[in-house]
C-alpha positions as CSV (number, residue, x, y, z in Angstrom):
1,X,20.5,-9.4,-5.3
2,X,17.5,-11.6,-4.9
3,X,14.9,-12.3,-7.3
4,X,12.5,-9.5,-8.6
5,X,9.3,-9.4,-10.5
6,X,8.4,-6.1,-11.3
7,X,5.9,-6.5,-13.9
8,X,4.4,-9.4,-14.5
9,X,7.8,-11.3,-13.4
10,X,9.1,-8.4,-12.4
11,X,9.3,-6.2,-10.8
12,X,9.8,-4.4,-10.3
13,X,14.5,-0.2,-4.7
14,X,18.5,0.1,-2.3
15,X,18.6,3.3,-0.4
16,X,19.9,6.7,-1.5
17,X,18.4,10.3,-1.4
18,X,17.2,12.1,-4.4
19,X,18.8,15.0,-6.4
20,X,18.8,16.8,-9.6
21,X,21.8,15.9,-11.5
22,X,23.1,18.4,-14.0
23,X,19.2,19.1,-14.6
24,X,18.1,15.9,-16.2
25,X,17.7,13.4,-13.7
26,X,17.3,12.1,-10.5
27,X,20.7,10.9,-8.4
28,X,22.5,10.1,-5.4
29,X,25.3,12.9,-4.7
30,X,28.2,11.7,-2.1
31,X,27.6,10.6,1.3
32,X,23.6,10.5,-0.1
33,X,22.9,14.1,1.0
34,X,21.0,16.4,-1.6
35,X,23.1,19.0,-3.6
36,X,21.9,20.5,-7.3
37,X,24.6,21.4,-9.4
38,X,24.4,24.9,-10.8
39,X,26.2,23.5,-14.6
40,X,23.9,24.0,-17.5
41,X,22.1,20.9,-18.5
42,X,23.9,19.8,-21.6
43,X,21.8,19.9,-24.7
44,X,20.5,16.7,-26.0
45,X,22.5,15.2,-28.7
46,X,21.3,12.1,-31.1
47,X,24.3,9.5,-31.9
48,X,26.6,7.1,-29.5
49,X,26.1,3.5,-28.1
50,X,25.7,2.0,-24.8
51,X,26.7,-0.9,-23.0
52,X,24.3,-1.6,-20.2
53,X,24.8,-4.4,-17.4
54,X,21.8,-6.3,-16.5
55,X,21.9,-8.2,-13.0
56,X,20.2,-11.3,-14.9
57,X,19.2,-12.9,-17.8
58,X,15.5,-14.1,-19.0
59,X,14.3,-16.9,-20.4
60,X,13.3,-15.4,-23.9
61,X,10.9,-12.7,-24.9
62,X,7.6,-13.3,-25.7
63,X,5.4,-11.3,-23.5
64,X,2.7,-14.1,-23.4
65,X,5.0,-16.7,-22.4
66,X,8.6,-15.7,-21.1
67,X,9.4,-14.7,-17.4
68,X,10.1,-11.2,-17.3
69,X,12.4,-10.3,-13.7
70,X,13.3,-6.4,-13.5
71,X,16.1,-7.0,-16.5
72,X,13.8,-8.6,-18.6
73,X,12.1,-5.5,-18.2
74,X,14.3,-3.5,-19.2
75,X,15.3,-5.3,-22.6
76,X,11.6,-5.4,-23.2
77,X,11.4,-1.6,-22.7
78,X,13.6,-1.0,-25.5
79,X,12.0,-2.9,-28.1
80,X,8.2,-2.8,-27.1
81,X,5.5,-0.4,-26.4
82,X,2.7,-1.1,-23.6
83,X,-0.5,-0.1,-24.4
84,X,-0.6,2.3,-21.0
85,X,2.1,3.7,-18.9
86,X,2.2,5.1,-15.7
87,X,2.2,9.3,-15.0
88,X,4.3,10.9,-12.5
89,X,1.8,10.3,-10.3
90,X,1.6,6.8,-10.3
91,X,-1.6,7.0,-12.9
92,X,-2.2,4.7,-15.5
93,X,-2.6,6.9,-18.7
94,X,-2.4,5.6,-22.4
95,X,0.9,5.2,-24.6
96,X,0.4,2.7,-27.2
97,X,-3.3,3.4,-26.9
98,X,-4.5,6.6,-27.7
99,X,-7.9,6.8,-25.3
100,X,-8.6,4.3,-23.0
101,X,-12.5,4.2,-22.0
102,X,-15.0,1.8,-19.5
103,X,-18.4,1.4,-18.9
104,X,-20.4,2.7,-15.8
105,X,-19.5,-0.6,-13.9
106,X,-16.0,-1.1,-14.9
107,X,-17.0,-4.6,-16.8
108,X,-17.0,-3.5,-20.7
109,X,-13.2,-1.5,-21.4
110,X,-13.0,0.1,-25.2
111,X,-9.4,0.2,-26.0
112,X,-8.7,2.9,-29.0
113,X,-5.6,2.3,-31.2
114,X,-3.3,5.2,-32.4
115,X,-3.3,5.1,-36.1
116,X,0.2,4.9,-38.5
117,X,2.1,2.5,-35.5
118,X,3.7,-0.3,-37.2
119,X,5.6,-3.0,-36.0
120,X,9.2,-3.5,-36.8
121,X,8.3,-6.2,-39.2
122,X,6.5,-3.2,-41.1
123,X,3.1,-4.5,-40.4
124,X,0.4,-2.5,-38.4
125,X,-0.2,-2.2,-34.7
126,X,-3.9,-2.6,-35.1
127,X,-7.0,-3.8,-33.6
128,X,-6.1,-7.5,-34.5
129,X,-2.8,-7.5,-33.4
130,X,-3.8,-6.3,-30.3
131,X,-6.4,-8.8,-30.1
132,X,-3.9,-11.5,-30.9
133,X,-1.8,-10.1,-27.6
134,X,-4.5,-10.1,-25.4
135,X,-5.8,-13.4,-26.6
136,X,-2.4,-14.8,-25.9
137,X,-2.2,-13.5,-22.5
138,X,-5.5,-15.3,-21.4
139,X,-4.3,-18.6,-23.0
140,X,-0.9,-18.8,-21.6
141,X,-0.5,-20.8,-18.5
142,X,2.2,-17.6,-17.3
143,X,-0.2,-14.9,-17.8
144,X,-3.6,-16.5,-17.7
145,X,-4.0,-15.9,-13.7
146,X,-3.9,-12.0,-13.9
147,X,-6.8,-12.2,-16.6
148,X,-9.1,-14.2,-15.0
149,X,-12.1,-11.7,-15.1
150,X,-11.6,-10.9,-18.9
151,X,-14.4,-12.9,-20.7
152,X,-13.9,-11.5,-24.4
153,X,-11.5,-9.5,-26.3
154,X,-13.1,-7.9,-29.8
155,X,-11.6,-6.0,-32.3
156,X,-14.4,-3.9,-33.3
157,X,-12.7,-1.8,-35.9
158,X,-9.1,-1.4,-37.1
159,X,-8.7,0.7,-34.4
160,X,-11.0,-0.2,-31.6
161,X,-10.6,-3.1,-29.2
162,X,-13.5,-3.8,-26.9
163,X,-12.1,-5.6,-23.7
164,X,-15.6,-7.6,-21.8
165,X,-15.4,-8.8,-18.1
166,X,-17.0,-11.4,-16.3
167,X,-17.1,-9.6,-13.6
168,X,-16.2,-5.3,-13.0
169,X,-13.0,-4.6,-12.6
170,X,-12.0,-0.5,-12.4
171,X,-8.4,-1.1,-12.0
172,X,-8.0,-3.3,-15.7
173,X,-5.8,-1.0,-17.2
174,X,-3.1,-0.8,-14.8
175,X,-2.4,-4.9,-16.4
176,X,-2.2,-2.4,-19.5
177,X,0.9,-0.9,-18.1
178,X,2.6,-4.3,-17.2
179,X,3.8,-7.0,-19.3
180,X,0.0,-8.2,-20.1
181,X,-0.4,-4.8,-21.7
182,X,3.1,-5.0,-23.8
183,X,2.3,-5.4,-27.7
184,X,4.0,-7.9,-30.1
185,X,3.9,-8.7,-33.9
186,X,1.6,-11.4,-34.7
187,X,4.6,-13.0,-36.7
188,X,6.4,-13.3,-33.8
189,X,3.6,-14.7,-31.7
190,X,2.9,-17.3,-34.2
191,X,6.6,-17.7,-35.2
192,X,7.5,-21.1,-33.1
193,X,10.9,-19.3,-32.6
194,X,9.2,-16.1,-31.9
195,X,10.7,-16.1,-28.2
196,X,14.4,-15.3,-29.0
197,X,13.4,-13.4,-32.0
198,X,11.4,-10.4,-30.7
199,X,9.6,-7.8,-32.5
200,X,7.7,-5.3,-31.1
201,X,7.2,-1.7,-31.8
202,X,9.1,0.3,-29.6
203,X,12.2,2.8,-30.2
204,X,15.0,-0.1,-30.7
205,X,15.2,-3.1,-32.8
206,X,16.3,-6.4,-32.1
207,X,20.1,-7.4,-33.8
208,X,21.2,-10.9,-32.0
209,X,21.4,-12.4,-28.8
210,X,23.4,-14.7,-27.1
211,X,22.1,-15.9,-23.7
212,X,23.9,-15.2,-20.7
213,X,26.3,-13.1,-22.5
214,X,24.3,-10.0,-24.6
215,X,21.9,-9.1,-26.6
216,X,22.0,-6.0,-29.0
217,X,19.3,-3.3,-30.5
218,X,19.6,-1.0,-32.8
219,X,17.7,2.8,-32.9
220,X,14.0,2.2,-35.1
221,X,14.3,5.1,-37.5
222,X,10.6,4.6,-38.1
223,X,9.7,5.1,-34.3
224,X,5.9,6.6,-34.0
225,X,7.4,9.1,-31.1
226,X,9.2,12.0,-33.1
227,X,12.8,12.6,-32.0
228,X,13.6,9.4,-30.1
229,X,15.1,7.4,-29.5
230,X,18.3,9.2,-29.1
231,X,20.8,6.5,-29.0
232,X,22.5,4.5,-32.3
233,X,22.3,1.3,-30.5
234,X,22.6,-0.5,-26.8
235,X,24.3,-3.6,-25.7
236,X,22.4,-5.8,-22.7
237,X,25.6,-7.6,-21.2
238,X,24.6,-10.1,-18.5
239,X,26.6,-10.0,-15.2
240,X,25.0,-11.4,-12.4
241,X,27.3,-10.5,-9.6
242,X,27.1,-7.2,-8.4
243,X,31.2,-6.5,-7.2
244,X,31.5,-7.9,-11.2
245,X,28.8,-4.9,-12.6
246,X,30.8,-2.5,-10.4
247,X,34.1,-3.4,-12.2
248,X,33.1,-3.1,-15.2
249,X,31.3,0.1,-14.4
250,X,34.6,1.4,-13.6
251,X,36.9,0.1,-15.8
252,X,34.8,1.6,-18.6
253,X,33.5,-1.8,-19.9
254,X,29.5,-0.8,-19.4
255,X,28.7,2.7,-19.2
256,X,25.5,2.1,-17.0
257,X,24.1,-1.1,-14.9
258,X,21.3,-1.8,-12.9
259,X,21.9,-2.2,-9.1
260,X,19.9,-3.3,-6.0
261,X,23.2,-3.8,-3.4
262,X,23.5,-0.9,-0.8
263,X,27.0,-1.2,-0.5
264,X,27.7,-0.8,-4.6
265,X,25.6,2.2,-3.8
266,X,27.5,3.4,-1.0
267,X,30.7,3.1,-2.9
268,X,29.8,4.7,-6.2
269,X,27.9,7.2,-4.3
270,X,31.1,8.4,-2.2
271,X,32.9,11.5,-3.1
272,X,35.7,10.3,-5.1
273,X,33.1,8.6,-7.1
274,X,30.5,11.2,-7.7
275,X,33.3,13.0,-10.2
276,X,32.2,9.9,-12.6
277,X,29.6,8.2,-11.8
278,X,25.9,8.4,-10.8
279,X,23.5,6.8,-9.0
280,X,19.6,7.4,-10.4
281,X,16.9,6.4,-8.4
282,X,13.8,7.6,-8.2
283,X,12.8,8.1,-4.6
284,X,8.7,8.5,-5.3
285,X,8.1,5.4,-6.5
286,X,6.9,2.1,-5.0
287,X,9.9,0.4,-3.5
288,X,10.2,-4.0,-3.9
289,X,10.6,-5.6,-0.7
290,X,13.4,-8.2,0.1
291,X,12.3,-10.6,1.8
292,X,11.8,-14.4,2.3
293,X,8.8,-15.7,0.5
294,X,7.4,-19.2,2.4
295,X,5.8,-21.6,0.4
296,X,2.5,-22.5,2.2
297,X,1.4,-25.7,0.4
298,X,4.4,-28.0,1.9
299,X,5.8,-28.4,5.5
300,X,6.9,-26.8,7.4
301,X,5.3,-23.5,6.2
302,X,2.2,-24.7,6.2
303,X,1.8,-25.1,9.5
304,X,1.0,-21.1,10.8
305,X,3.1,-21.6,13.9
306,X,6.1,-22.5,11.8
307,X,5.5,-19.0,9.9
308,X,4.6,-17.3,13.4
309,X,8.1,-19.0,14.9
310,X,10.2,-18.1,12.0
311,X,9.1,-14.1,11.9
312,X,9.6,-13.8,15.6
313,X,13.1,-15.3,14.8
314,X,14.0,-12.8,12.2
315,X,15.6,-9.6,13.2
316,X,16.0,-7.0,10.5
317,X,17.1,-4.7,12.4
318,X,20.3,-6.5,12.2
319,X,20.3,-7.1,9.0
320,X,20.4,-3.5,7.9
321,X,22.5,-2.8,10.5
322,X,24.9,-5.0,8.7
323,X,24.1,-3.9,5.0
324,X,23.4,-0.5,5.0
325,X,22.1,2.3,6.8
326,X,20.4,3.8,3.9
327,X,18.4,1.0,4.0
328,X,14.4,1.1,5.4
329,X,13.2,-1.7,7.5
330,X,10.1,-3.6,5.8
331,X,6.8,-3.9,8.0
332,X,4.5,-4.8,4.7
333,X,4.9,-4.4,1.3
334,X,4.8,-0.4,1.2
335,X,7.1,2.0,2.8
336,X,7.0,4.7,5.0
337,X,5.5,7.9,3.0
338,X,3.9,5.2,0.4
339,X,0.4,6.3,-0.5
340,X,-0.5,3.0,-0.3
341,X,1.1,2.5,3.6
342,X,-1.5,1.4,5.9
343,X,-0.9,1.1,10.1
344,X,-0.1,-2.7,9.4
345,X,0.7,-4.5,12.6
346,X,4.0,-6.8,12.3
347,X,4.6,-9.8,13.9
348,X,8.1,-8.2,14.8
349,X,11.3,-10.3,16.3
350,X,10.8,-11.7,19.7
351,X,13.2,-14.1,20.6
352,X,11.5,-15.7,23.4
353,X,7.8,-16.3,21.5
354,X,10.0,-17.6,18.6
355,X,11.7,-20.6,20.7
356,X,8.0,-20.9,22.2
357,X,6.6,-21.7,19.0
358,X,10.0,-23.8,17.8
359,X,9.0,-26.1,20.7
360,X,5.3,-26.0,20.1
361,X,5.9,-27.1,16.5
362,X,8.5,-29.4,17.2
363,X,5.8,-31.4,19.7
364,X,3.6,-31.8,17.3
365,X,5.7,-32.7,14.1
366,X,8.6,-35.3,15.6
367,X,10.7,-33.1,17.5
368,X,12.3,-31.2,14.3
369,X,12.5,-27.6,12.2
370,X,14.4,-28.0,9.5
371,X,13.9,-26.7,6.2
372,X,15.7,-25.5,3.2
373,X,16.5,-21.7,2.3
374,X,17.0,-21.0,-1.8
375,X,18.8,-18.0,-2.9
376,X,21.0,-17.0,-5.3
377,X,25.2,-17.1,-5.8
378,X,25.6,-13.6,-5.2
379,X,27.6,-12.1,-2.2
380,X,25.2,-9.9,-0.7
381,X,22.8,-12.3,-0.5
382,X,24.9,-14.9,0.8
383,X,25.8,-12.6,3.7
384,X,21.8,-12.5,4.5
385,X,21.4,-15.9,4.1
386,X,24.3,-16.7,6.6
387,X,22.8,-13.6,9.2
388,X,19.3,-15.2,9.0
389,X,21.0,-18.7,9.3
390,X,22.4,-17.4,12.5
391,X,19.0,-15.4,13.5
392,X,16.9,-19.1,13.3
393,X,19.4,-21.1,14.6
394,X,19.1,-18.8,18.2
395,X,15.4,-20.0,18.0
396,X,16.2,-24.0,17.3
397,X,15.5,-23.8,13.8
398,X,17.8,-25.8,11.4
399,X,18.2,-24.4,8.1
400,X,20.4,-25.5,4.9
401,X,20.9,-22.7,2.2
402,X,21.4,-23.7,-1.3
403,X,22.3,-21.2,-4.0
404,X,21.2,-21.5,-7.6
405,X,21.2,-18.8,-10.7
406,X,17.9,-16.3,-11.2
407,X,16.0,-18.4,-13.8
408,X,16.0,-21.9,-12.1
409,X,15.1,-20.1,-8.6
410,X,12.2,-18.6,-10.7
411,X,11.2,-21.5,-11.9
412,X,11.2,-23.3,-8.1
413,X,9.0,-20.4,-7.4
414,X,6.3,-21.0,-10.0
415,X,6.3,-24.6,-9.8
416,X,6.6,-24.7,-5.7
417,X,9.4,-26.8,-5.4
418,X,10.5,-25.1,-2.4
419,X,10.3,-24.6,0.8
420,X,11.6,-20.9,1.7
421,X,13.1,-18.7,-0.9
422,X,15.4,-15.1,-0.9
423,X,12.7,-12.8,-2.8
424,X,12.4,-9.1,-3.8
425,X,9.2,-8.1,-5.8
426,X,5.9,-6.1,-5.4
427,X,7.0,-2.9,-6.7
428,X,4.2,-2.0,-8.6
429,X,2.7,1.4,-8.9
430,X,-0.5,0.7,-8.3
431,X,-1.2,-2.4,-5.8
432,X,-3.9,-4.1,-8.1
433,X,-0.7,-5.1,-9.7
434,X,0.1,-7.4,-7.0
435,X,-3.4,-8.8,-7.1
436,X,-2.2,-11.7,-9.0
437,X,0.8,-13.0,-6.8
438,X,-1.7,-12.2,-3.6
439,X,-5.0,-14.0,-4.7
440,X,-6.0,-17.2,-3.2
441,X,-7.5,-18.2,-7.1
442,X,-3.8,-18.2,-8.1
443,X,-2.6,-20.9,-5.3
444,X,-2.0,-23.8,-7.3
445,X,-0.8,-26.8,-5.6
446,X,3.4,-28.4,-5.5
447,X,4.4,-29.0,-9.4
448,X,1.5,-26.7,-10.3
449,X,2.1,-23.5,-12.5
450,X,1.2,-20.8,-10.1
451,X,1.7,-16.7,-9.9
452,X,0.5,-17.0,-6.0
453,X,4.2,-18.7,-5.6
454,X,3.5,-18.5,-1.7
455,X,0.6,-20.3,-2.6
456,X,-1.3,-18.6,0.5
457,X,-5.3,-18.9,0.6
458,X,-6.6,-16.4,2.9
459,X,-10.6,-15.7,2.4
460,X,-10.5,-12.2,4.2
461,X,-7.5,-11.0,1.9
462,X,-9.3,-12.2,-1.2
463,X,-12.7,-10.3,-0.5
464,X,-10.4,-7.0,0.2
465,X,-8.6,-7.5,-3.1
466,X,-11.8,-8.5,-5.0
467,X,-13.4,-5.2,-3.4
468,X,-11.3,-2.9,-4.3
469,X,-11.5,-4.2,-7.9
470,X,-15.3,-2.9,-7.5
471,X,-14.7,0.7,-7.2
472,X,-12.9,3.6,-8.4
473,X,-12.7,5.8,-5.5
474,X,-9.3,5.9,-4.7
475,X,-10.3,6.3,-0.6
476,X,-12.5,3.1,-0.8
477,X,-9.5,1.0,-2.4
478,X,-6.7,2.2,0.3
479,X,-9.7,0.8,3.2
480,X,-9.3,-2.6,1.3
481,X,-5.5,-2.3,0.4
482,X,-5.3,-2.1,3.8
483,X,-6.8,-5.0,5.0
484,X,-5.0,-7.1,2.5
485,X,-1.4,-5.5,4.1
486,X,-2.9,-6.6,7.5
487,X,-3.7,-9.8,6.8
488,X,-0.3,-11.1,5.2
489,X,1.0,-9.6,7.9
490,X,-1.3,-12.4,10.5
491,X,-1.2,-15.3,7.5
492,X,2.7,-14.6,7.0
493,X,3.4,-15.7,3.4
494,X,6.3,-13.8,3.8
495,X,8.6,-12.4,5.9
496,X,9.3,-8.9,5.5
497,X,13.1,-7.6,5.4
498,X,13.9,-4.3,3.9
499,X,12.7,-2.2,1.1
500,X,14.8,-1.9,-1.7
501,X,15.7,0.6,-4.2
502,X,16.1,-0.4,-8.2
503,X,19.3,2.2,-9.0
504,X,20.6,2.8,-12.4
505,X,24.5,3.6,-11.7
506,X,25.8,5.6,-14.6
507,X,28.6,7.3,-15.7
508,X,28.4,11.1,-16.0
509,X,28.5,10.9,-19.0
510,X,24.7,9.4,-19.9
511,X,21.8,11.2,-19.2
512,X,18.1,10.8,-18.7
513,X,18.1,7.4,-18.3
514,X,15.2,8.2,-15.5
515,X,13.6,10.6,-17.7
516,X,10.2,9.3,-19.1
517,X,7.5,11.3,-21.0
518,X,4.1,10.8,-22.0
519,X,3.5,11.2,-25.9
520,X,2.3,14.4,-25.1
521,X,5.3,15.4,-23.8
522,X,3.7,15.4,-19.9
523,X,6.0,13.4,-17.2
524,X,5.9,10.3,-16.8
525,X,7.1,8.0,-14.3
526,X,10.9,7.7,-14.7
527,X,11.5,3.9,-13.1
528,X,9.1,0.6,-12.6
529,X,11.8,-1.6,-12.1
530,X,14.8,-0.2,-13.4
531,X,14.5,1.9,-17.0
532,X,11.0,2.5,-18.1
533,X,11.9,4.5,-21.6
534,X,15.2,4.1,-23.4
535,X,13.9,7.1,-26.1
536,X,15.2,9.7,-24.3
537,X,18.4,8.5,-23.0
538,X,21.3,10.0,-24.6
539,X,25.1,10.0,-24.1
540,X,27.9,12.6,-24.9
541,X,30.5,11.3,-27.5
């Protein structure tokens, strides 16, 4: 579907109600009503491939450097640790790291190592290695925006890094969970090739990869976390069309694929279909939002009664209507029953204000509204396109669509080299992860690398996010979470559409692929973006 971001560029949810399936995992059961089967759980079993379809491909796979979408995410997954993780509970806890620790006003973070890790180069994750990592996520022009308060990074010991900020930050390690907090061998950070040779630390290692087509791991046998992984080896095929992914789901060519369309959903999740497949969501978690992301910085979006004409233009109402009903209309960026969800007022559709403001921009700015909508080649999104096409147009708004693949509509993102944009991102558990794409500091100008790709600059929403960065009661940050959901509601960087669900569609055959645990053993959470721990999955020969 459209573009996520879930991590960094990630990120990273299509309707569906949650069940236990067969004991081990979370799933869809026909029609989307809850059922729990009373079969046994099978026992785990080590052993056995799988092929798993990705919806895109990334541009290569250094943390530091390489745009991560929800796929990239799951690659990564498989063949890095993070230094932090998130619980069941949507708390950041410590994975890679064995104790994460701050000062009493969040601006000094020690950062202590578990001994005996080693990379899959054989070398050790240590204090310097993870000094090199963070060191390379405050250089790089991707990476450096969600850093900007880290002032030193020290490696005290071999096993103790000491994080300083410029200014106090409480939320810091939740960037530990994300891709900034995803741990690479220094050879491959300094190898100039490093990017399509990974090597991290995590339960898989990397075999070959051909872009656009697959890339292949096989199981670490020195993996620091005793038991997994499970599997001998996965395949990453790339198939960006979602009808495609559902094929070969059920002709047996993939045996698992990542899925954001509500109608694949509702066709794998009917009855027929529940005898092979499933479809694993995890209803819990912090949902992306598809919608269409306006860039501010160039006309006509950067005129507020364009954006206030084009949301009372847009009915999504219709949209779903069209799509799916399993799918929840977006007022912000957090759904109903979200933690975070704050009494947000939308500017909602109103037909009559929108040709008002048409014709109040129109005065002022030659007697046109035209502009260009970006998306990608992929039939459900070419059906929104069209519906929203049809939506403006009933306002006076001319609009030309033009498709391109993920990676270059990525790039238009970053770079601004667009006018409006098909988007689906800010999924993260914990909304100081969307500090970085919200923050008026990260609004570069057209041509400009920027992570604020609406490139809005809105004081009030800055001094919310900046003051909930100040504090760690949790009651305190909601009161300025939800001021920042108010605001882009009135400064409309984007216009909301639905919330979407990241599924993983299986067959019945593969299990836990939404089952995460802490190294403990305690839950943790099962999906941010799609799978968030390939060591337990497992599938029955």
């Amino acid at each position: 579907m459209t573009v996520t971001t879930t991590a960094l560029l990630a990120s990273t949810l299509i309707g569906g109600c949650a069940v236990t399936d067969r004991g081990s995992q979370t799933s869809s059961g026909a029609g989307g009503s809850a059922v729990s089967s009373a079969e046994a759980p099978p026992e785990p079993h080590t052993g056995g491939a799988i092929n798993y379809a990705l919806i895109a491909e990334t541009d290569g796979w250094n943390p530091a450097l390489s745009r991560w979408g929800g796929s990239g995410l799951d690659v990564a997954n498989a063949i890095f640790d993070r230094l932090a993780v998130f619980d069941e509970s949507g708390q950041v806890r410590p994975y890679l790291a064995r104790a994460i620790e701050h000062n009493a006003d969040f601006t000094v973070w020690t950062i202590f190592l578990r001994p005996g890790v080693t990379f899959h180069d054989g070398t050790a994750v240590d204090a310097g290695a993870v000094k090199a990592n963070l060191d390379a996520f405050k250089a790089s022009p991707l990476t450096s925006g969600t850093l900007t308060p880290v002032g030193s990074v020290v490696a005290t010991d071999t096993t103790t890094v000491t994080v300083t900020m410029t200014s106090p930050w409480s939320t810091y390690p939740v960037q530990l969970a994300s891709q900034t907090g995803t741990i690479a061998a220094p050879s491959m950070l300094e190898s100039p090739d490093g990017a399509r040779h990974p090597v991290g630390s995590g339960p898989f290692v990397f075999q070959a990869w051909s872009p656009d087509v697959k890339l292949s791991v096989a199981k670490n046998a020195k993996y620091w976390r005793p038991g997994f992984p499970r599997l001998e080896s996965i395949q990453f095929r790339v198939i960006p069309d979602s009808k495609s992914r559902e094929a070969a789901l059920r002709s047996g060519d993939v045996d698992a694929m990542e899925n954001v369309d509500p109608l694949t959903s509702d066709s794998l999740r009917s009855a027929e279909s529940t005898e092979k497949f499933q479809v694993l969501s995890a209803p819990t978690n912090e949902t992306d939002e598809t919608m269409v992301m306006l860039n501010t910085a160039q006309a006509p979006f950067d005129d507020i009664v364009a954006r206030r004409a084009l949301a009372h233009a847009t009915d999504p109402d219709a949209l779903v209507e069209v799509l799916s009903p399993s799918v929840q209309v977006a007022t912000s960026p957090y759904r109903k029953g979200s933690r975070w969800s704050a009494d947000a007022a939308p500017q909602g559709f109103d037909l009559a204000a929108a040709r008002r403001e048409v014709d109040e921009y129109k005065a002022t700015h030659g007697g046109a509204f035209s502009f260009q909508l970006n998306g990608i080649p992929d039939l459900e999104v070419q059906q929104m396109e069209q519906l929203l096409q049809q939506q403006w147009a009933a306002a006076g708004i001319e609009v030309t669509i033009v498709n391109t693949e993920q990676a270059g509509l990525i790039n238009q993102a970053l770079v601004g080299s667009y006018q409006a944009t098909m988007w689906r991102q800010f999924s993260s558990p914990n909304p100081d992860g969307e500090y970085v794409w919200w923050h008026g500091s990260n609004a570069k100008g057209v041509g400009q690398l920027a992570l604020n790709m609406a490139r809005n600059k809105d004081p009030e929403l800055d001094a919310a996010l900046d003051r909930a960065r100040r504090t760690d009661q949790v009651a305190d940050q909601k009161a300025a979470w939800a001021t920042v959901q108010q605001r882009l509601n009135d400064d409309l960087p984007y216009i909301w559409l639905y919330h979407t669900t990241a599924e993983i569609i299986t067959t019945n055959e593969v299990h836990e692929m939404t089952r995460s645990t802490l190294p403990d053993g305690a839950p943790a959470l099962g999906q941010v973006g799609f799978v968030h721990d390939w060591g337990p999955v497992w599938i029955e020969n």
